[in-house]
KEVO-870287 format. One line per field, with one value per residue: residue number from 1; y negated, x negated, z negated of N, C-alpha, C in turn. Coordinates in Angstrom, 2 decimals. Atoms other than C-alpha are relative to their C-alpha. Layout:
n: (NUM,...) $
n.c2: (Y,...) $
n.c1: (X,...) $
n.c3: (Z,...) $
ca.c2: (Y,...) $
ca.c1: (X,...) $
ca.c3: (Z,...) $
c.c2: (Y,...) $
c.c1: (X,...) $
c.c3: (Z,...) $
END
This chain:
n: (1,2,3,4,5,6,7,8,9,10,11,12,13,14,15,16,17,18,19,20,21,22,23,24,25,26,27,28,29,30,31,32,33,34,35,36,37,38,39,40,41,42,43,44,45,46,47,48,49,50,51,52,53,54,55,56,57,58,59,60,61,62,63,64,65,66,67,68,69,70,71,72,73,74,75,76,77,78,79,80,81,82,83,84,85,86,87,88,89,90,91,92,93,94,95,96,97,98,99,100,101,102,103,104,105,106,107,108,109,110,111,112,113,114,115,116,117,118,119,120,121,122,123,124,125,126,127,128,129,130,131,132,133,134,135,136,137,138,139,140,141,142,143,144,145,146,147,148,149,150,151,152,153,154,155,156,157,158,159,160,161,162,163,164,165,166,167,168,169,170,171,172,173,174,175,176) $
n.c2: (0.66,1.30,0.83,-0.93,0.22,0.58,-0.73,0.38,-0.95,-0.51,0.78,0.48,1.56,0.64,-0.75,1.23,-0.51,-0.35,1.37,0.24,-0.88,-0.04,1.38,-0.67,-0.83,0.90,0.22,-1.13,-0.26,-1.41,-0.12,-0.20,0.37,0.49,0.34,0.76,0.09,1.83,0.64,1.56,1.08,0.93,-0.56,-0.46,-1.45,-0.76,-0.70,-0.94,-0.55,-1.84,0.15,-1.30,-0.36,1.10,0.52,0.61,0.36,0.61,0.61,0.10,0.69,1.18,1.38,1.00,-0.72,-0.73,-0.96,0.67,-1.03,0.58,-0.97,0.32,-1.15,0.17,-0.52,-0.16,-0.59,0.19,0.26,-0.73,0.35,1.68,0.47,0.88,1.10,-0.04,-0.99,-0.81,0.29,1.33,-0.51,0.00,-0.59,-0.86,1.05,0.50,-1.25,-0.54,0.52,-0.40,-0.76,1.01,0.48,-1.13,-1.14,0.28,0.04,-1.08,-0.61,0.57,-0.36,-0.73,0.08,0.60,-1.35,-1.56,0.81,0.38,-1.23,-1.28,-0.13,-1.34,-0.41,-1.24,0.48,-0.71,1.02,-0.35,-0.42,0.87,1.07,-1.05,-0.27,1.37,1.08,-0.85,1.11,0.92,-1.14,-0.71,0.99,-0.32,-1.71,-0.61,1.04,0.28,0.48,1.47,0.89,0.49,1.14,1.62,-0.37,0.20,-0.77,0.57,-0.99,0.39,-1.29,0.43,-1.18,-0.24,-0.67,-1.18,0.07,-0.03,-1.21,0.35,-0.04,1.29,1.24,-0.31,0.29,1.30,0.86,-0.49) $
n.c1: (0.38,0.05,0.13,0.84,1.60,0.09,1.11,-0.33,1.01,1.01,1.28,-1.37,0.39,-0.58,-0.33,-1.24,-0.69,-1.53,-1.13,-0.06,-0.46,-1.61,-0.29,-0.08,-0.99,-0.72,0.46,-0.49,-1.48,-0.07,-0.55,-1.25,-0.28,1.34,-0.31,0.42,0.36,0.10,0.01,-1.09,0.70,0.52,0.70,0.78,-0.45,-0.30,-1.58,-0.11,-0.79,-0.41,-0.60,-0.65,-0.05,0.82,-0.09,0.52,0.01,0.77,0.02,1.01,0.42,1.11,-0.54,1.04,1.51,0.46,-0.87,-0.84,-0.92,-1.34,-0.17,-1.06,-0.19,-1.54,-0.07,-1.15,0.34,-0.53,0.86,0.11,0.17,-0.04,0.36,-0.20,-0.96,-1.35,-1.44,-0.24,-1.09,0.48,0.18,1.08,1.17,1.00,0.49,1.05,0.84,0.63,1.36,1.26,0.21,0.04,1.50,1.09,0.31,0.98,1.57,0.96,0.38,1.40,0.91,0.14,0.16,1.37,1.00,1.01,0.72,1.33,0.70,-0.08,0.08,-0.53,-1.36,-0.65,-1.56,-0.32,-0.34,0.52,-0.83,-1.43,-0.11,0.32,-1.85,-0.52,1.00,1.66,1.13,1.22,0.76,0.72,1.44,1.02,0.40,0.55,0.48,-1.26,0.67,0.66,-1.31,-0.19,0.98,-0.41,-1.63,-0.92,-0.92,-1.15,-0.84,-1.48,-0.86,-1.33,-0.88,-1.52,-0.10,-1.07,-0.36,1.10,0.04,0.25,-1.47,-0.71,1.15,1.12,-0.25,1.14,-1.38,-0.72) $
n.c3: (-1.23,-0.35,-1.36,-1.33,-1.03,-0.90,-1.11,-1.16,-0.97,0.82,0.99,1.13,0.03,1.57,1.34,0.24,1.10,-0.58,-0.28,-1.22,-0.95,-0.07,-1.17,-1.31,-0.09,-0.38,-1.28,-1.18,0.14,0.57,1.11,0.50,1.67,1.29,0.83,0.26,1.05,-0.54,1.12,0.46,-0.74,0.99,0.91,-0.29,0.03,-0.98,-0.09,-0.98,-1.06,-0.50,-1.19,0.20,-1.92,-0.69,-1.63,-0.38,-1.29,-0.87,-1.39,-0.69,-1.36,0.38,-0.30,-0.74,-0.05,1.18,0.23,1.52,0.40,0.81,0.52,1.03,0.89,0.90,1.44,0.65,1.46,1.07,1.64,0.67,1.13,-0.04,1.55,-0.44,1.04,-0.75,0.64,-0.98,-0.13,-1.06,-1.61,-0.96,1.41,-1.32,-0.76,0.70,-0.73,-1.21,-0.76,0.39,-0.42,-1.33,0.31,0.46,-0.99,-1.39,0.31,0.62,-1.43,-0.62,0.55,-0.79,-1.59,-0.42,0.30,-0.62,-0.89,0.19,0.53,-0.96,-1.42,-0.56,-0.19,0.79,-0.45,-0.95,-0.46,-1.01,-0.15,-0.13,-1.30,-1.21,-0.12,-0.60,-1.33,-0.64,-1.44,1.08,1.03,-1.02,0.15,1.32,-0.34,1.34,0.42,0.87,1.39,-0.50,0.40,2.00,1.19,-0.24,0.01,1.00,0.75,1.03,0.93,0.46,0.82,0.49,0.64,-0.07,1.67,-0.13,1.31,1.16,0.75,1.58,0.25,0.48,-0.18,1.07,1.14,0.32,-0.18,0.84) $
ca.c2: (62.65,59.00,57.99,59.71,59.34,57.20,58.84,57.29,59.22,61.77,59.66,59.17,55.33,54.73,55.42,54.00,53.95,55.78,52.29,51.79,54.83,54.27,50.61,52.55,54.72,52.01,50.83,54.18,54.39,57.84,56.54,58.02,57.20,55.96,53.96,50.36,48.71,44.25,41.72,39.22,36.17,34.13,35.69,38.42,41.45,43.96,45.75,49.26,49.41,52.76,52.56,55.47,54.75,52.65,51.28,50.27,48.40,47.41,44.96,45.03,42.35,40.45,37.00,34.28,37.07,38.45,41.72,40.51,42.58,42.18,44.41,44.67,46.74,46.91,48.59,49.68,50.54,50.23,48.52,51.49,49.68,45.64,43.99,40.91,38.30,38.57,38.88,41.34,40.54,37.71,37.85,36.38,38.28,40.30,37.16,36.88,40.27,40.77,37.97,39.00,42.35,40.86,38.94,41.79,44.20,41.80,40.82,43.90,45.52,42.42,42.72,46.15,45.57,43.35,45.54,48.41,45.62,44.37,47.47,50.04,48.71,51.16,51.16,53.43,52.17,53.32,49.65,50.97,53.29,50.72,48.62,51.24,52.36,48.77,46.64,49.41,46.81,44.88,48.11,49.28,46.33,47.66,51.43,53.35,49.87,49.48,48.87,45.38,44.59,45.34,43.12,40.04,41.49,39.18,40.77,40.09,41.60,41.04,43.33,43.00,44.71,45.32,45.61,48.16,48.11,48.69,52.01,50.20,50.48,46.90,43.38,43.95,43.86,40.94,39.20,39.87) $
ca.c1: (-30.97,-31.26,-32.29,-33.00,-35.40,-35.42,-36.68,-37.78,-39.61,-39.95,-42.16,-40.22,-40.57,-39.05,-36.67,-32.68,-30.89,-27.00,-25.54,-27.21,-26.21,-22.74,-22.88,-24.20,-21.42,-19.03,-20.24,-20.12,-16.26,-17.10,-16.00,-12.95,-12.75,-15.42,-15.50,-16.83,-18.32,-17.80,-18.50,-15.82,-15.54,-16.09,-18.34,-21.07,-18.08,-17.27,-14.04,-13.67,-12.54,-11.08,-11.03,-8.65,-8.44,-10.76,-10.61,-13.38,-13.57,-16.69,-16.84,-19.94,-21.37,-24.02,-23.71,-26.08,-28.75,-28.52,-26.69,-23.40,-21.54,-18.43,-18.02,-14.77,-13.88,-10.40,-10.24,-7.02,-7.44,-6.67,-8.03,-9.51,-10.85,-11.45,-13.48,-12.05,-9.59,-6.67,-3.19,-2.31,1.48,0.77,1.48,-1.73,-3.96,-5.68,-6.85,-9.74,-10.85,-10.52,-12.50,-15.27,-14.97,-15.26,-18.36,-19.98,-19.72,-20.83,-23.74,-24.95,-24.32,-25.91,-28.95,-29.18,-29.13,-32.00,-34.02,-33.98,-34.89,-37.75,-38.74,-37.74,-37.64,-34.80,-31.49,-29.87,-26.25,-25.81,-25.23,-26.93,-24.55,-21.57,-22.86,-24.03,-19.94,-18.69,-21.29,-23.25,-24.57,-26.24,-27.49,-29.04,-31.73,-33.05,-33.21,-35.54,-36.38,-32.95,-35.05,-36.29,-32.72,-31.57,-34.13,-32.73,-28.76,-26.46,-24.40,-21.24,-19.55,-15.86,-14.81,-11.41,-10.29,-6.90,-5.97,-2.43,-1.96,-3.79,-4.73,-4.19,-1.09,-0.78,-3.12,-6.58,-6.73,-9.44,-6.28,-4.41) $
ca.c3: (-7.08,-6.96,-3.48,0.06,2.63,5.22,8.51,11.74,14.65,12.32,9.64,6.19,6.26,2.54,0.25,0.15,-3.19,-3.04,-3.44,-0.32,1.18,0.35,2.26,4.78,4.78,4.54,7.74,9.50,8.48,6.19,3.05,1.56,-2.07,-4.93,-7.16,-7.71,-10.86,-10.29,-12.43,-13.68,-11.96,-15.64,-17.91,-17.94,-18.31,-15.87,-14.27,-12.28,-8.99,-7.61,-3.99,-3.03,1.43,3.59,7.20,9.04,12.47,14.43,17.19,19.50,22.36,23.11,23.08,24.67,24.58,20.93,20.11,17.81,15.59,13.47,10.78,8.83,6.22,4.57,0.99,-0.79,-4.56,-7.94,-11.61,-13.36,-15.98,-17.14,-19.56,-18.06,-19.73,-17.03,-17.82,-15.30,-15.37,-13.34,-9.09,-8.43,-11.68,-8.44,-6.78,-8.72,-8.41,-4.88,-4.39,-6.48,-5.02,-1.82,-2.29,-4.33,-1.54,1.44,-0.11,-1.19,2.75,3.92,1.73,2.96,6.61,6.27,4.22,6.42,9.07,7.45,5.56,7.90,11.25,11.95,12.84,10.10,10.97,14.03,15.24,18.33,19.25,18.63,21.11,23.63,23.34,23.78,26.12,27.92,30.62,27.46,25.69,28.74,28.39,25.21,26.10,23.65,22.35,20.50,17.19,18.84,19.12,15.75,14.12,15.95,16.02,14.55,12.18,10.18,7.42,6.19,3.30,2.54,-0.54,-1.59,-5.67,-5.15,-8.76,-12.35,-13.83,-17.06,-19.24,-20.09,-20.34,-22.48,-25.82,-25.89,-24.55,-27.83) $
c.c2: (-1.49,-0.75,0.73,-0.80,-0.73,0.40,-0.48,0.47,0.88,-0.10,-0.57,-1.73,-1.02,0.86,-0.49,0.62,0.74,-1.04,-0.26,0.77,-0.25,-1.16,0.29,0.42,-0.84,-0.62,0.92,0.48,1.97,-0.20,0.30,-0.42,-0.35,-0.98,-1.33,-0.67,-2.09,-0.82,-1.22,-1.31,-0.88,1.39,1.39,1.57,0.31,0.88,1.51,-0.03,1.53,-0.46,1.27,-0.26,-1.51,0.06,-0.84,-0.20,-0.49,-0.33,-0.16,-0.68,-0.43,-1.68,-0.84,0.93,0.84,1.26,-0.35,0.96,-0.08,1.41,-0.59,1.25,-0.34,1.41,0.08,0.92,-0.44,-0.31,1.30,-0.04,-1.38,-0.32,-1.88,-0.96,-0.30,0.37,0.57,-0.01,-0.53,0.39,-0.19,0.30,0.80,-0.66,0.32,1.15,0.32,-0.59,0.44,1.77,-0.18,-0.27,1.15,0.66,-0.78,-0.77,1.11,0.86,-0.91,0.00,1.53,0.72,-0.55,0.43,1.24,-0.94,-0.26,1.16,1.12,0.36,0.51,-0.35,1.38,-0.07,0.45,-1.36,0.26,0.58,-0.75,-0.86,0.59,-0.02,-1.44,-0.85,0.76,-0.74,-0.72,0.72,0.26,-0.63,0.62,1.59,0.34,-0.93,-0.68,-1.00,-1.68,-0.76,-0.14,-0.80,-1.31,-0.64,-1.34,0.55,-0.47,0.70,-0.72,1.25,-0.78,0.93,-0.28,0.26,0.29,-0.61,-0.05,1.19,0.13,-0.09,-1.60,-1.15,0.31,-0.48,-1.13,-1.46,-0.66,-1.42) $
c.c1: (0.29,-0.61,-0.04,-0.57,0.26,-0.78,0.26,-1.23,-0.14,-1.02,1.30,-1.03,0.27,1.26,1.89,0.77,1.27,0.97,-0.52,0.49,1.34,0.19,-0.09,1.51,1.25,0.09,0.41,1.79,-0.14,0.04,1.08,0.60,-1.60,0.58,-1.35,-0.12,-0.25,0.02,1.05,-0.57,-0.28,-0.96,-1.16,1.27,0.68,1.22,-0.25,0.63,0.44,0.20,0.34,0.43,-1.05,0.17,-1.22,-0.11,-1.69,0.41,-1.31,-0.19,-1.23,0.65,-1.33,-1.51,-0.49,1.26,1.12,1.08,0.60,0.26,1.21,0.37,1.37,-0.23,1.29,-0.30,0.54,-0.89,-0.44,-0.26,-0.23,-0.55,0.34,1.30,1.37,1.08,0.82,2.27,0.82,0.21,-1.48,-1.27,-1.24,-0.85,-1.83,-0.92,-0.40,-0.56,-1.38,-0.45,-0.59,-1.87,-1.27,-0.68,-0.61,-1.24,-0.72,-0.06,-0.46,-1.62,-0.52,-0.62,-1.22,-1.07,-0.39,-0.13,-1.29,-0.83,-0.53,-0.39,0.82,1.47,1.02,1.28,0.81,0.69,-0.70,0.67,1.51,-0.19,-0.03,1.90,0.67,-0.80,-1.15,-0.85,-0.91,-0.80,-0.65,-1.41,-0.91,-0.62,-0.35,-0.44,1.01,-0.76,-0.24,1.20,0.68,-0.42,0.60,1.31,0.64,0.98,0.63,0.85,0.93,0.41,0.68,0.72,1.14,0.38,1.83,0.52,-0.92,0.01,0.24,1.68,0.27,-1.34,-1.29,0.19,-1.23,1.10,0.47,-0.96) $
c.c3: (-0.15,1.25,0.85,0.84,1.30,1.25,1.50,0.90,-0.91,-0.85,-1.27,0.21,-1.22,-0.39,-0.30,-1.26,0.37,-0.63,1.08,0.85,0.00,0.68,1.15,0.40,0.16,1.55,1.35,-0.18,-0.62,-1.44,-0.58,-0.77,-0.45,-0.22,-0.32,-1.39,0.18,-0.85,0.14,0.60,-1.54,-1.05,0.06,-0.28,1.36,0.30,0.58,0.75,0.75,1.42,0.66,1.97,-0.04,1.46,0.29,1.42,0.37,1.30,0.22,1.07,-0.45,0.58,-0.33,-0.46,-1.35,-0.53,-0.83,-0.49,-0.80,-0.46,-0.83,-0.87,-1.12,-0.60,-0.89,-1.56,-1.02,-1.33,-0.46,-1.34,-0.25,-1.16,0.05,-0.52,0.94,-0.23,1.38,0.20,0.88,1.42,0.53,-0.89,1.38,0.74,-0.20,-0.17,1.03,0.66,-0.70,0.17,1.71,0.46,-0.22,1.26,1.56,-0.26,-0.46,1.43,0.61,-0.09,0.63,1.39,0.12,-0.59,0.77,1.66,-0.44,-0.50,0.87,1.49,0.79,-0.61,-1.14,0.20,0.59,0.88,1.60,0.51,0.33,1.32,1.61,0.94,0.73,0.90,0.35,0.78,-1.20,-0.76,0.34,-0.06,-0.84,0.04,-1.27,-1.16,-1.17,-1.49,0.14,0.17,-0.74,-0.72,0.05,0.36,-1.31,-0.56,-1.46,-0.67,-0.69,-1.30,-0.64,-1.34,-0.55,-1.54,0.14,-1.34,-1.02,-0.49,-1.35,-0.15,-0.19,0.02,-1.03,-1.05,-0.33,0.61,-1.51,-1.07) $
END
């Protein structure tokens, strides 16, 4: 399996990879564990992230007339693997990962969001719902129409991840 189906009214409408589904999923706070794949902040090599708990918050309003939503996502995990030149010894060797974990992941659930906006048309999120919950008097406007307010929803994503420790016994041997 490499993708599923995108379905709105009952009409498949496309196609989302399962790195999108899992941003999804990030989103809806139903990620447990997996496992990320991020590229070094210098050079074209890559590390493994293990993310082993997740926390996610949504905040929902509207503000001056456009739906606004604050996504955060805190990530606690561990190195699994590194093709990366860091001497992990170091207090602040993690820095540099968890910003380019960081980055990775809110551009790739932003990208996302606006794909199954422009593509889809359709709320897959459930950012409709969040707002319903938190500012029913502003939800109420949109009724069955929700879709018309997704398109033009501002929306903000924070992922915070967390590097615990290293799965690795010691600094890489491209160190050495």
């Amino acid at each position: 399996m490499d993708s599923i189906g995108v379905i709105k009214n009952g009409k498949l409408v496309g196609f989302a990879t399962l790195k999108e589904v899992r941003d999804m999923l990030f989103i809806q706070g139903r990620i447990k564990n997996t496992e990320l794949t991020v590229k070094c902040i210098k050079g074209d090599k890559k590390f493994g992230y293990r993310i082993t708990s997740t926390k996610t918050k949504v905040t929902a309003k509207e503000k001056n007339g456009l739906p606004t939503f604050h996504v955060k996502i805190k990530a606690e995990g561990y190195l699994e693997s590194t093709g990366c030149t860091n001497e992990f010894k170091k207090e602040s060797a993690f820095e540099g990962q968890e910003k380019a974990i960081n980055k990775m992941m809110e551009d790739e659930i932003m990208r996302f969001i606006n794909k199954s906006r422009e593509e889809y048309n359709a709320d897959i999120f459930g950012f409709g719902e969040f707002l319903r919950e938190q500012d029913y008097k502003h939800f109420k406007k949109y009724g069955v129409q929700w879709d018309q307010g997704f398109a033009k929803a501002d929306i903000n994503i924070t992922f915070a991840a967390e590097v615990k420790r290293t799965g690795l016994r010691s600094n890489p041997y491209m160190m050495k």
